[in-house]
C-alpha positions, -999 to 999 in steps of 0.1 A, spaced: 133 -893 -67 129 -904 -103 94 -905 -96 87 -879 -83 108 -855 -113 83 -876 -137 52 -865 -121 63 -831 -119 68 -827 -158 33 -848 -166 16 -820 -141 38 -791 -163 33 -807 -196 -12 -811 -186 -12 -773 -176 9 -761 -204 -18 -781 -227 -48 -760 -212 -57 -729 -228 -46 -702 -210 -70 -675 -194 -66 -642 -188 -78 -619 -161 -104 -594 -174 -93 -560 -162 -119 -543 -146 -106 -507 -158 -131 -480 -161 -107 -461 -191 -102 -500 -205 -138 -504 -208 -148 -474 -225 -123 -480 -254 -133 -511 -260 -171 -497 -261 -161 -473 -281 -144 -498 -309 -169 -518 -309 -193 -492 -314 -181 -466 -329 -176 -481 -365 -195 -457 -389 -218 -433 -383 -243 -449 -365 -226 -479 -354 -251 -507 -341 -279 -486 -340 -300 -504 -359 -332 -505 -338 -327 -468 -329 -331 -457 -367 -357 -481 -374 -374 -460 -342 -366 -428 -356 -382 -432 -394 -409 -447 -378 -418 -419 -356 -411 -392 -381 -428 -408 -408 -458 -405 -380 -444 -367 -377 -451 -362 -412 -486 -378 -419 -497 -355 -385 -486 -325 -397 -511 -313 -422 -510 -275 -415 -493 -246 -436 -464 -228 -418 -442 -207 -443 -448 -200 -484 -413 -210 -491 -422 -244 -482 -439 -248 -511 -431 -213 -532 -390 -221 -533 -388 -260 -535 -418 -281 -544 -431 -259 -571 -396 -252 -585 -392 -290 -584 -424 -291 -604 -410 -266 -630 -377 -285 -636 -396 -320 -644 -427 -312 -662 -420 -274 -673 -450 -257 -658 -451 -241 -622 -446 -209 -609 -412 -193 -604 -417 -164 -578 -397 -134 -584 -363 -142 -566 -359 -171 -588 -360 -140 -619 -334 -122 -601 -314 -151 -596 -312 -150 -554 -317 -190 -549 -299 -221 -561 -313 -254 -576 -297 -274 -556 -322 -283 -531 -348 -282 -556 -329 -305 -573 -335 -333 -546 -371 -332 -545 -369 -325 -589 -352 -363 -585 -381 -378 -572 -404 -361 -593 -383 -373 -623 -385 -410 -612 -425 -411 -607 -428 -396 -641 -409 -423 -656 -427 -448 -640 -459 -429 -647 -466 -427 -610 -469 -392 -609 -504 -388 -587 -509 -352 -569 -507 -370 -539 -475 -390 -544 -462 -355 -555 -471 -341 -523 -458 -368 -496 -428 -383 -513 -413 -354 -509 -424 -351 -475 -415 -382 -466 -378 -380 -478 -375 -348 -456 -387 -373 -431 -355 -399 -439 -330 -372 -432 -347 -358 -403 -349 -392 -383 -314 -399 -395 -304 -364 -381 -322 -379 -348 -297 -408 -348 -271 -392 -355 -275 -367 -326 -274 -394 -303 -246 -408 -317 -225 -375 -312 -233 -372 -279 -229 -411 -263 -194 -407 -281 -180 -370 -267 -207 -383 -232 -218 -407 -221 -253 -427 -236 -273 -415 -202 -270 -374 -218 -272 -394 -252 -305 -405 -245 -322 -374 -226 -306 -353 -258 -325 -379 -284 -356 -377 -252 -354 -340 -259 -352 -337 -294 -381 -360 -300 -405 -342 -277 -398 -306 -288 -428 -294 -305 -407 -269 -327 -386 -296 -345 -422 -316 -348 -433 -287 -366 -407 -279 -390 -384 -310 -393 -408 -329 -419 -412 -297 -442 -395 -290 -474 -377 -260 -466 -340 -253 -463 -345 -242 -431 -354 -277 -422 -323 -289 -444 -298 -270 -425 -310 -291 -393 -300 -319 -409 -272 -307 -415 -262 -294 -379 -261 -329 -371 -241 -344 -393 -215 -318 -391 -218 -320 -355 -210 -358 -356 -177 -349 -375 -170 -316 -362 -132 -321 -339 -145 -305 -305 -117 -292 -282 -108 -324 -257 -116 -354 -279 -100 -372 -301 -128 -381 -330 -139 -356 -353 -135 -351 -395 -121 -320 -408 -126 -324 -441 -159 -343 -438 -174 -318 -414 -159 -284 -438 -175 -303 -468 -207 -307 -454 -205 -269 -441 -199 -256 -472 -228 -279 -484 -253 -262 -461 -235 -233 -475 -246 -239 -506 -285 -249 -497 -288 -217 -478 -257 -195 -475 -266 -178 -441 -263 -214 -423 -225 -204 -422 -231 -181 -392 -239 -209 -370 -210 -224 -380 -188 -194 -378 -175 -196 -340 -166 -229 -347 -147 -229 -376 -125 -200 -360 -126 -226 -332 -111 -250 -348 -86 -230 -370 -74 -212 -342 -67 -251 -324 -47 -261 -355 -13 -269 -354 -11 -265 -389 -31 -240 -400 -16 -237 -440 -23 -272 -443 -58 -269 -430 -66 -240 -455 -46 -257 -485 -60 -291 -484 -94 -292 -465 -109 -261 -464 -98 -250 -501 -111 -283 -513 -144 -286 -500 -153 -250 -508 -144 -257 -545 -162 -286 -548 -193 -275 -531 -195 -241 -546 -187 -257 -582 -215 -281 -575 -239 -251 -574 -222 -230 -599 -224 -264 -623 -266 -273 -617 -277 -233 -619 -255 -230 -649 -279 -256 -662 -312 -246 -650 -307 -203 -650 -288 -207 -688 -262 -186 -673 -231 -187 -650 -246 -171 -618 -231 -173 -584 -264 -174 -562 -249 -172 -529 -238 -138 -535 -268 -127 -547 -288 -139 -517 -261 -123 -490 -261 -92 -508 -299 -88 -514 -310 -99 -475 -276 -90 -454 -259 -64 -471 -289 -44 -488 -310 -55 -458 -341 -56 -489 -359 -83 -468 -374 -58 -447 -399 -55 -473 -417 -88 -460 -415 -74 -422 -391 -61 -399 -389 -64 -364 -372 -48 -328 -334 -57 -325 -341 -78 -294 -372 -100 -311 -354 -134 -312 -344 -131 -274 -377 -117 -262 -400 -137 -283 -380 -161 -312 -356 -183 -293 -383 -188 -262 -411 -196 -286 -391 -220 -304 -377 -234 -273 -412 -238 -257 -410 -258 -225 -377 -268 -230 -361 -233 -225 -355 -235 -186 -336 -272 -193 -317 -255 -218 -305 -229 -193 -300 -254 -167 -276 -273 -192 -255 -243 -199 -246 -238 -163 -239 -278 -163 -223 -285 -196 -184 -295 -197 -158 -269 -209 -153 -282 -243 -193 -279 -251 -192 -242 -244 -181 -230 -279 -213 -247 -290 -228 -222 -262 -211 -192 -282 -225 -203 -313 -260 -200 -302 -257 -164 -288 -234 -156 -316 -261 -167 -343 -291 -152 -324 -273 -118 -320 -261 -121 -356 -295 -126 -366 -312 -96 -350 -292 -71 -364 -313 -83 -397 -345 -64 -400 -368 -89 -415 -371 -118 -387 -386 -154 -385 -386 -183 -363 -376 -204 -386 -343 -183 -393 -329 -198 -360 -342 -233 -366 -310 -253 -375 -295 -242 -336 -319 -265 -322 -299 -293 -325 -275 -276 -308 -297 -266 -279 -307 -297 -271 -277 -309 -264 -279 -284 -233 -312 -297 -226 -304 -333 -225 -273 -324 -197 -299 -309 -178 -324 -337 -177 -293 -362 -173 -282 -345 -139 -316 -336 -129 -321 -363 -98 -355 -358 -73 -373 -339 -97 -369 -361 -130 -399 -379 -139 -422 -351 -130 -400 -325 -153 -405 -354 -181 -435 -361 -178 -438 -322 -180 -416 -320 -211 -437 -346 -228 -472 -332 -221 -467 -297 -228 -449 -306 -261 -476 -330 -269 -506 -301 -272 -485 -281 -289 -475 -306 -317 -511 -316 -321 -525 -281 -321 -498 -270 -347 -499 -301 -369 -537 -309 -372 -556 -275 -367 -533 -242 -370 -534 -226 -405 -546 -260 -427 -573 -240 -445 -547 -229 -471 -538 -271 -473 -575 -279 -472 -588 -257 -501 -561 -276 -524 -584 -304 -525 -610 -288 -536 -590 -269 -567 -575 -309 -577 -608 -321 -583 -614 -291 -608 -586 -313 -628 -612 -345 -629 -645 -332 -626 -663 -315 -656 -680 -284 -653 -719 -283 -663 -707 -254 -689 -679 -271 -707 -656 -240 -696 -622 -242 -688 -617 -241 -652 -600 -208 -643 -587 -202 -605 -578 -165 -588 -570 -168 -555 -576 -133 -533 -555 -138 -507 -521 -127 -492 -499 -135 -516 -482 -168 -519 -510 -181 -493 -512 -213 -506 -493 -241 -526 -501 -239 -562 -491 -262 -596 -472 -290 -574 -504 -294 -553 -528 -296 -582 -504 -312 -609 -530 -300 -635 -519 -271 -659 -549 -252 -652 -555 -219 -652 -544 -202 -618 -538 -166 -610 -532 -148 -571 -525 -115 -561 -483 -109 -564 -464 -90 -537 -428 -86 -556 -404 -61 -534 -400 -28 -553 -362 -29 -565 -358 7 -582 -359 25 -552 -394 36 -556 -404 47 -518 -442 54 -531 -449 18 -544 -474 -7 -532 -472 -47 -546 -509 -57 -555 -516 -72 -528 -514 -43 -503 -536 -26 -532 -563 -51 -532 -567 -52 -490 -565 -17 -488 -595 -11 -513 -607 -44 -523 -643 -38 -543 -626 -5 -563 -594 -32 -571 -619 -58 -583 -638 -31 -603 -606 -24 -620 -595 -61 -622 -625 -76 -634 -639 -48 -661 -650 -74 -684 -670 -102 -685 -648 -123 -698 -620 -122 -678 -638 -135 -647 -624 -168 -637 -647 -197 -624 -636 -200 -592 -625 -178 -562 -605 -185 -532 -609 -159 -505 -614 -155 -468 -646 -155 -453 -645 -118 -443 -644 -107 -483 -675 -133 -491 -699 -104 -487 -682 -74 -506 -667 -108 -536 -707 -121 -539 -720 -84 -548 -696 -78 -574 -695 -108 -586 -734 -114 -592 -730 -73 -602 -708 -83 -636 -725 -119 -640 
């Protein structure tokens, strides 16, 4: 009996010394949480490879798009930049009635700054770094995107959402472009990623209200996007003082003191842009003057251009999407409807609710099951002619010609004259100082709204297309004002030559 009570403790005491091991629970719920701690620290969590991926490929998007799309591109960021660093560049006439802020400016100005210190400050490192740094934030946007969906999804919509917004030619075209269009996309991602959505439990309120009142800031109509969901969220609140005391209240301070701050700087003068800019294009509707089209222009022809091939996923997603996504369904319609109710339209206007609209897309391709690979390999192709059409041969003549007026910088003329530029085109058809980088000489025909009220008056541009040889007459009396070299369209070559070789 003795020993058999001694063997049973040595067998107790050997087990007890053995590590114990637990059973792994096989839970569904228990598995997600602990994917979700592992990978949700930070933004973009282990995603290493992914944004490696996505700066590649956009860095690719940039160098392939070498086309002209919109003036303000150039006209309302990389020439102002110029002007702030090396005090020559033209400031178009907004920026004399004080309707746009420095503050994006003031991000591209940065780099501009550090290649002049470092005397790196080539025409073509003026061009592409700025480019390029567009790039950055768009491919983190990419990331991002994905991120925001694998943690409210699942990473199968996560990655036909990143499939989608990869492929669509729209965001090909404009993500890589400095305009604030393109910087409010950004920006719908990020504040997505922080933005609390009805039914989970992640979510920032006062990172996502700071970086709204940011793209507030940058351009102050990106707050009708965000509209719906701000009342969205205010209305979900428990405590709704609280919310307006210590997050909202805070981040529009800072934000708008930010931009009050930098134009205080740059205009010489407290001026509060924002209100300037609603006023002038909302309230006074004075943006007709560039355009105006029918009330139903983004439904009929905007939002499915945009969307391209991808519009019938999109639709497919909103019949698909869970109940919490559908406010992000409201603020789509609500910022297309707010939109047309504007006279002067764009497709660029409606850019920054791609983002959003992919998220309906990728839903659509995740649930799609016999048809899949053919309605990718669909998506892909269709998006593919489109990108390479848009990026390498639609409208780069205005690009193209810039080449040809930075070499007036280096070469020397037979005469010893100083090289004089007019450009009769459109106005604003082309980049200008930031693209040359050469304080040259350069003149084009101006198209400044009339703001007196004056129903009678036509900008000089309309004057010079409407009679062109009786404007040049008038323009180009004298001998001596005749610069050395013209940029026009081939179809004024003929009447351009006649006079030209008429007053030589």
């Amino acid at each position: 009996m003795e020993k058999l009570r001694n063997s049973f403790f040595r067998a107790r005491r050997s087990a007890a010394s053995e590590p114990v091991r637990l059973r792994k629970r096989k839970s569904t719920l228990y598995a997600a949480e602990c994917s979700n701690s592992e990978q949700g620290r930070g933004l973009f969590g282990p995603n290493t490879y992914l944004i490696i991926f996505s700066v590649a490929l956009r860095s690719v998007n940039c160098l392939l798009v070498q086309t002209s799309f919109v003036p303000d591109e150039y006209w309302q960021t990389l020439e102002v930049a110029h002007n702030m660093v090396f005090k020559y560049g033209y400031l178009t006439w907004e920026w004399k009635e004080k309707l746009r802020g420095y503050t994006y400016p003031l991000i591209f100005a940065s780099f501009y700054k550090l290649l002049q210190i470092f005397k790196k400050d080539t025409v073509q490192l003026l061009i592409w770094v700025p480019r390029l740094a567009q790039s950055f934030l768009a491919a983190l946007a990419d990331v991002t995107l994905y991120c925001v969906v694998k943690k409210q999804a699942n990473e199968e919509v996560a990655k036909w959402v990143y499939f989608s917004q990869l492929c669509s030619w729209f965001t090909w075209y404009c993500s890589t472009r400095t305009i604030t269009n393109s910087m409010e996309a950004v920006l719908t991602s990020f504040i997505f990623y922080y933005y609390p959505l009805q039914g989970t439990k992640t979510g920032s309120s006062s990172k996502y209200l700071a970086l709204t009142a940011f793209a507030f800031v940058v351009r102050p109509t990106a707050v009708i996007l965000w509209l719906p969901l701000l009342f969205s969220h205010f209305w979900q609140e428990a405590k709704k003082l609280d919310l307006l005391l210590y997050k909202c209240l805070p981040a529009g301070c800072l934000s708008l003191g930010f931009s009050l701050i930098v134009d205080r700087i740059f205009y010489g003068e407290w001026v509060v842009v924002q209100w300037n800019f609603l006023r002038f294009n909302v309230i006074q509707n004075l943006g007709s003057f560039y355009g105006s089209h029918s009330w139903h222009w983004y439904f009929t022809q905007g939002f499915p251009v945009i969307m391209g091939t991808h519009l019938p996923f999109f639709i497919h997603g909103c019949l698909l999407v869970p109940k919490k996504n559908r406010i992000l369904l409201i603020a789509v319609l609500w910022t297309i409807i707010v939109y047309s109710f504007i006279s002067h339209k764009e497709f660029r206007f409606i850019y920054p609710a791609m983002p959003i609209c992919m998220v309906f897309c990728g839903y659509s391709l995740a649930n799609l099951k016999i048809w899949k690979k053919r309605a990718v390999s669909f998506l892909f192709l269709s998006n593919v002619c489109l990108v390479l059409y848009t990026g390498l041969i639609h409208q780069r003549g205005t690009l193209d010609v810039m080449q040809y007026a930075q070499k007036l910088c280096t070469d020397t003329l037979l005469e010893k004259e100083e090289p004089s530029l007019f450009f009769l085109m459109p106005c604003h058809s082309t980049p200008f100082y930031s693209y040359v980088h050469c304080p040259i000489k350069m003149h084009f025909l101006e198209c400044p709204p009339d703001l007196s009220g004056n129903n009678t008056y036509i900008d000089e541009a309309d004057l010079f297309f409407k009679e062109p040889l009786t404007w040049l007459n008038i323009r180009f009396s004298a001998q001596a004002s005749l610069p050395t070299h013209l940029v026009i369209f081939n179809v004024l070559e003929q009447v351009c030559t006649h006079l030209f070789l008429s007053l030589s």
